[in-house]
C-alpha positions as CSV (number, residue, x, y, z in Angstrom):
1,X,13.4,-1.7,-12.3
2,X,14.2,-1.0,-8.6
3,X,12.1,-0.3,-5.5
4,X,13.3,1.2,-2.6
5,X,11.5,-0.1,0.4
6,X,10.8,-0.3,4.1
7,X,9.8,-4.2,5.4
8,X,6.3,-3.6,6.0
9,X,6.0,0.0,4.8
10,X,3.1,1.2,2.3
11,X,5.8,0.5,-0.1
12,X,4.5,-3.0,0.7
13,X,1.8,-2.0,-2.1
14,X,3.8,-1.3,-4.9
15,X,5.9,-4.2,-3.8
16,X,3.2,-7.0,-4.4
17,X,2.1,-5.0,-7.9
18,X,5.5,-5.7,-9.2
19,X,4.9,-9.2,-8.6
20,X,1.4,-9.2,-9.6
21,X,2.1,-7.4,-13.4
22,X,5.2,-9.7,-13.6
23,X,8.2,-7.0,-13.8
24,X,11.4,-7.6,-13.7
25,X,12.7,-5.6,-10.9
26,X,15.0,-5.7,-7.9
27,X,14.3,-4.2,-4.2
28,X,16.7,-2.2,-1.9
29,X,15.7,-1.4,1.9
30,X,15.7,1.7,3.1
31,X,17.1,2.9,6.7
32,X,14.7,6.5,6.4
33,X,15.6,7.6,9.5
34,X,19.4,7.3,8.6
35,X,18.5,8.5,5.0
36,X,20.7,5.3,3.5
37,X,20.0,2.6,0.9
38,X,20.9,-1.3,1.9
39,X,23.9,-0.5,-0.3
40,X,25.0,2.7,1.4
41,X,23.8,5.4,-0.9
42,X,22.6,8.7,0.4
43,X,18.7,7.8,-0.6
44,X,17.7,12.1,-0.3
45,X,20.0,11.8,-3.6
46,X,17.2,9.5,-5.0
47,X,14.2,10.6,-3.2
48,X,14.0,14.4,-1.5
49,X,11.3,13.4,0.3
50,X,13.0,11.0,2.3
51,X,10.2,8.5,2.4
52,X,9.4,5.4,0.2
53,X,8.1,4.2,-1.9
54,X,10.6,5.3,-4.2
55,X,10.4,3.3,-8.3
56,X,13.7,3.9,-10.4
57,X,12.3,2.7,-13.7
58,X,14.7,1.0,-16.7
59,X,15.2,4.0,-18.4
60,X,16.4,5.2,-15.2
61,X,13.0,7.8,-13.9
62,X,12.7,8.1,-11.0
63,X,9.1,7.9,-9.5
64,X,7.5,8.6,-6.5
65,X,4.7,8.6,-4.1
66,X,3.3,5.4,-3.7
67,X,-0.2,6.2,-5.7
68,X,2.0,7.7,-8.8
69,X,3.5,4.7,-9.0
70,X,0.2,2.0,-8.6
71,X,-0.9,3.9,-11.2
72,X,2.0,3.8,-13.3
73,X,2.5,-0.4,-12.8
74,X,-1.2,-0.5,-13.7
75,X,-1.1,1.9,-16.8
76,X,1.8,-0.1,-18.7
77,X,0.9,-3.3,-18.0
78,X,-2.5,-2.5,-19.2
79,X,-3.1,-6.4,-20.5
80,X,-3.2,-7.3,-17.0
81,X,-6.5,-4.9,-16.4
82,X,-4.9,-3.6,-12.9
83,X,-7.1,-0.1,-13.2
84,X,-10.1,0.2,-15.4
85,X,-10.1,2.0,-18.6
86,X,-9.7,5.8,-18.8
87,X,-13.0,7.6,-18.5
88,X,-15.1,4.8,-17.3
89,X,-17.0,5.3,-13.8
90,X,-14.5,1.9,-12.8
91,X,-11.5,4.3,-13.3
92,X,-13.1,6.9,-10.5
93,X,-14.2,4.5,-8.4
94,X,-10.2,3.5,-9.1
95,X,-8.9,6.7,-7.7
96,X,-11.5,7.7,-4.9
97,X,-10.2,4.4,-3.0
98,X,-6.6,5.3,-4.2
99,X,-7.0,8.7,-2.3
100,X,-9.0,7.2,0.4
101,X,-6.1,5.2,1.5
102,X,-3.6,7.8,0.9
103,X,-5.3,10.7,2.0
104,X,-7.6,9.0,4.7
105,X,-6.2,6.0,6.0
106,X,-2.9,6.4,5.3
107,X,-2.3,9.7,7.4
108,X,-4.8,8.3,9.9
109,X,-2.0,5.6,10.4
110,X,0.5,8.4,11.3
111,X,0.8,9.2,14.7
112,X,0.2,5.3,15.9
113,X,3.8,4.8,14.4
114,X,5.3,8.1,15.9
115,X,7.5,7.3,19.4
116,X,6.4,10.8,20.1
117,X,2.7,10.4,20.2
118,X,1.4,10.5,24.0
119,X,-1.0,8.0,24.9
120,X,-3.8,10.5,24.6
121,X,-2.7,11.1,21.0
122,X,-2.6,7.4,20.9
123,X,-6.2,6.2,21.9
124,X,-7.4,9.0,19.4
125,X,-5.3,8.2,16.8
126,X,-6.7,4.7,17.5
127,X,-10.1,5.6,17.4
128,X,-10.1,7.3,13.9
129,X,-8.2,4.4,12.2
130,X,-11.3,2.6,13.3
131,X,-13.3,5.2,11.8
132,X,-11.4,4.3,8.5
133,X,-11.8,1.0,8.8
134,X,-15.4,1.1,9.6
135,X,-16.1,2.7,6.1
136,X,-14.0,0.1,4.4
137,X,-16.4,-2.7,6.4
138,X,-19.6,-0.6,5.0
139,X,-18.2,-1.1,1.1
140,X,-17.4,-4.4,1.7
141,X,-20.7,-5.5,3.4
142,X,-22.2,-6.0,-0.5
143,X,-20.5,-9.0,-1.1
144,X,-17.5,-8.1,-3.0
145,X,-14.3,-9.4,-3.1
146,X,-12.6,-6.4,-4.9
147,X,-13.3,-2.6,-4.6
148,X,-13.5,-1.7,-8.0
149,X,-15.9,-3.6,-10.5
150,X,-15.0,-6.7,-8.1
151,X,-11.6,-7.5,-9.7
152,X,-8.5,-6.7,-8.0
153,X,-6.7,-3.6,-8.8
154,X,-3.9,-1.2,-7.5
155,X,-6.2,-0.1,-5.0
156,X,-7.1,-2.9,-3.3
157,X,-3.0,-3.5,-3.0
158,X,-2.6,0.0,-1.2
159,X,-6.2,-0.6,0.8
160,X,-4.9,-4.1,1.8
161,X,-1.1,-2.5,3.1
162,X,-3.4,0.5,5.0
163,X,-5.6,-2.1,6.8
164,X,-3.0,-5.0,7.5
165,X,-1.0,-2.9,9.5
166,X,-3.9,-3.4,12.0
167,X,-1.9,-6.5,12.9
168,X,1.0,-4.1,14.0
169,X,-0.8,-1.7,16.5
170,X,-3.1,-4.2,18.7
171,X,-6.2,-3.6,16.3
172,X,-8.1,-6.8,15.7
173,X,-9.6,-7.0,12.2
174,X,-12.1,-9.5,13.2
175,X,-14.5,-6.4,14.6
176,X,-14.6,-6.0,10.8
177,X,-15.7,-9.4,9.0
178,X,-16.2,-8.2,5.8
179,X,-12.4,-6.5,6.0
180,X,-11.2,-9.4,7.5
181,X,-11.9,-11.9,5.2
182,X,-10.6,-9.0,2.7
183,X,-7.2,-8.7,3.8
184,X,-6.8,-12.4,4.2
185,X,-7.9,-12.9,0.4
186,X,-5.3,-10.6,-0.3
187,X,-2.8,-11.8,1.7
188,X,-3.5,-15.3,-0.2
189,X,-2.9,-14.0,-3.1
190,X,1.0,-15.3,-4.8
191,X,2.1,-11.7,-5.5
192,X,1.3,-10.7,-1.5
193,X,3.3,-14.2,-0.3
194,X,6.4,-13.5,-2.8
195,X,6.3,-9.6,-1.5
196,X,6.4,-11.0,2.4
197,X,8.7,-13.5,1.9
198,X,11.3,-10.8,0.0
199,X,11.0,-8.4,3.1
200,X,11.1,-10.9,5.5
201,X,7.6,-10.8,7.1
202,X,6.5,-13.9,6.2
């Protein structure tokens, strides 16, 4: 398998599954604003969208959008227990923190990594991740180490990505203890070192 991948990008998520589920895969970096691969291919001619994470499979599919492709890592390496069984409350509670970060967090993130943004835009956009974070501080605040069923799964890998980049935009994580001590068990974790080290952010 391959993944095409920005250092530090939420393709950081499906990054560190690879690892976790034991693949055997190679990465390429992505320029996305020059639309070319590390090896100078045209990457819209592998991904339309233009973004990554992009996952070229070994029978040569190619999948994208970075929650298709958890989901996919977690599904065939099913041994590994990565999502919960299929119509089990776990599996919801799988895919509402899936979409949470995607759909919540994940755009939330947007206009804090635009060179566009004004400063007004800024301190807003600010304020909401906060917001964001805030919620993930009030699921955490039971105890758990995990967000589904307390085992880790695909979504704590895309939850971890969404709040680490805190790190990147001046946002300390110890105003949320619980999501702290979260993304630093993560962070621990071998899959989450080898996935740093390859991108060269460790």
């Amino acid at each position: 398998m391959k993944l095409y991948y920005v250092p530090g990008a939420c393709s950081l998520a499906s990054h560190i599954m690879l690892h976790e589920v034991g693949a055997n895969f190679h990465i390429e970096s992505v320029d996305t604003k020059a639309g070319v691969t590390d090896s100078g291919r045209n990457y819209i001619d592998i991904n339309a969208n233009g973004y990554v994470p992009t996952l070229e499979t070994d029978t040569g599919e190619i999948l994208v959008e970075g929650v298709a492709i958890l989901q996919y890592l977690a599904d065939t390496n099913a041994e590994h227990a990565y999502a919960p069984a299929l119509g089990t409350i776990e599996r919801a509670r799988l895919q509402q923190f899936l979409n949470y970060a995607a759909a919540e967090l994940h755009k939330s993130w947007g206009p804090l990594f635009n060179d566009a943004t004004t400063d007004a835009e800024r301190a807003a956009a600010k304020d909401k991740v906060k917001g964001k974070l805030s919620y993930l501080e009030s699921v955490l605040s039971d105890g758990r180490d995990y967000l589904v069923d307390n085992t880790f799964s695909v979504s704590d890998a895309y939850t971890f990505v969404m709040a680490y980049w805190a790190n990147y935009k001046d946002i300390d994580l110890a105003t949320w203890p619980h999501l702290s001590r979260y993304v630093d068990r993560i962070a621990g974790r071998p899959s989450a070192q080898a996935a740093f080290k390859a991108e060269g952010l460790a």
